[in-house]
C-alpha positions in Angstrom: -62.7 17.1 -50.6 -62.5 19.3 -53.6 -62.1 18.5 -57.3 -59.4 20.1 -59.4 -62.2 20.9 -61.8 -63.7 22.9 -58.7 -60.8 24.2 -57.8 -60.3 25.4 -61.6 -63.6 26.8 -62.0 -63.1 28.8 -58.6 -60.0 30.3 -60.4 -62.1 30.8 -63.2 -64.7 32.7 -61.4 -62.1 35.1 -59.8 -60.2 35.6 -62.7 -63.8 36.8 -64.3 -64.6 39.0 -61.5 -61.2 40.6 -61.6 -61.1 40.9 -65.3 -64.3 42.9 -65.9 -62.8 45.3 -63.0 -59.4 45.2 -63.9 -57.2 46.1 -66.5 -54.4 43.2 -68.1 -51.4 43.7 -66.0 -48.6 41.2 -66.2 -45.1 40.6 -64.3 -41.6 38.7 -64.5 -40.7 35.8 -62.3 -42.0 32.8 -60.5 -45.6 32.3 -59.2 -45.2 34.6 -56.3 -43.1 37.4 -58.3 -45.8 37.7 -60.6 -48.6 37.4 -58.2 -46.7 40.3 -56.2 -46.6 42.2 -59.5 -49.9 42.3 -60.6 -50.7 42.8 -57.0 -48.8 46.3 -56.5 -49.4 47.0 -59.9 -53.7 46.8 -59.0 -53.6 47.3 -55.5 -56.1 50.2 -55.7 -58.7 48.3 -57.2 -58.4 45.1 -55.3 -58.9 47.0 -52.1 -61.8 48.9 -54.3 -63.0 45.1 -55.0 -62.3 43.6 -51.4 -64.6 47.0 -49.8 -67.2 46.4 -52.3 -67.8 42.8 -51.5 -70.5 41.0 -49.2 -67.7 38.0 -48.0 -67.3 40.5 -44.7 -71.4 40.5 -43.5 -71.7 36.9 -45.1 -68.8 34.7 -45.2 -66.5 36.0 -42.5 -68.8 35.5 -39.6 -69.3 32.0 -40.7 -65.4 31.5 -40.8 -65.3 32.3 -37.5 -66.7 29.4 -36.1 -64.7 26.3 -35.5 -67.4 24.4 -38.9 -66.1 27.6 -41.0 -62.8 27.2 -39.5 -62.6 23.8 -40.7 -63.8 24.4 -43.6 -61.9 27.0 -44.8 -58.7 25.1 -43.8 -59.8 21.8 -46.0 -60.1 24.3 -49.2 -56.9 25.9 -48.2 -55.2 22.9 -48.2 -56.8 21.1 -50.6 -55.9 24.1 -53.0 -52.7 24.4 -51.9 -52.1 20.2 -52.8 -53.8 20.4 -56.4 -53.1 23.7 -57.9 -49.5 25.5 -55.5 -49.0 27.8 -58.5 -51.4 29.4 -58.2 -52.3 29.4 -54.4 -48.7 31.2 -54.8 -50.0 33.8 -57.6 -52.7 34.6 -54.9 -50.2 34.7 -52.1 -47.8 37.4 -54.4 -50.9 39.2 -55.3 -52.2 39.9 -51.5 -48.5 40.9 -50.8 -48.3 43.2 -53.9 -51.7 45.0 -52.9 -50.8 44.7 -49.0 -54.0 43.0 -48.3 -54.8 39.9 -46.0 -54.0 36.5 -48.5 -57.2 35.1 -46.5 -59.3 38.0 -47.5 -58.7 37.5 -51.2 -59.0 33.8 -50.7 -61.9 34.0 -49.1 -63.2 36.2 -52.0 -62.2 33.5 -54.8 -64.4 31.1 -52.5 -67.4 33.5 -52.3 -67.6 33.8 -56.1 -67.0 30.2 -56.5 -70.3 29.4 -54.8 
């Protein structure tokens, strides 16, 4: 099981990787809304970021077995128990750049570890 304080470093780490890349965009709303803001608002360079990154030769392969599987689903979840707001922000930000939520998710974990 994870640790809110991994959980908030893994935030951490993605909102570092996005930062240096990104520009400060902000948006109205609740947790999704703004997600979904920021999201349209950057949706060039997340899909930049997303093309750029090794989580498709490395981490995807992995995730396709039934260990990755599982693995990936405890995170998930175990995100989604400790820290909703913002597994929502990531939720409105794959809709706002029309990308997969699972392929940004999966990105936040890669950079975590």
């Amino acid at each position: 099981m994870f640790s809110i304080r991994t959980l908030h470093v893994c935030f951490l780490v993605l909102c570092g990787v996005f930062a240096a890349a990104f520009p400060v965009y902000s948006g109205t709303g609740n947790y999704f809304e703004v997600g979904q803001s920021i999201g349209a608002q950057a949706a060039a360079q997340i899909r930049q970021r997303l093309a750029r990154s090794d989580v498709n030769k490395t981490i995807k392969p992995f995730l396709a077995t039934s260990t990755g599987k599982f693995l990936f689903n405890n995170f998930h979840r175990a995100a989604a128990d400790r820290v909703p707001h913002l597994v929502e922000e990531l939720r409105g930000m794959a809709s706002g750049s029309e990308q997969s939520f699972d392929d940004i998710f999966i990105q936040l974990k890669a950079k975590a570890f």
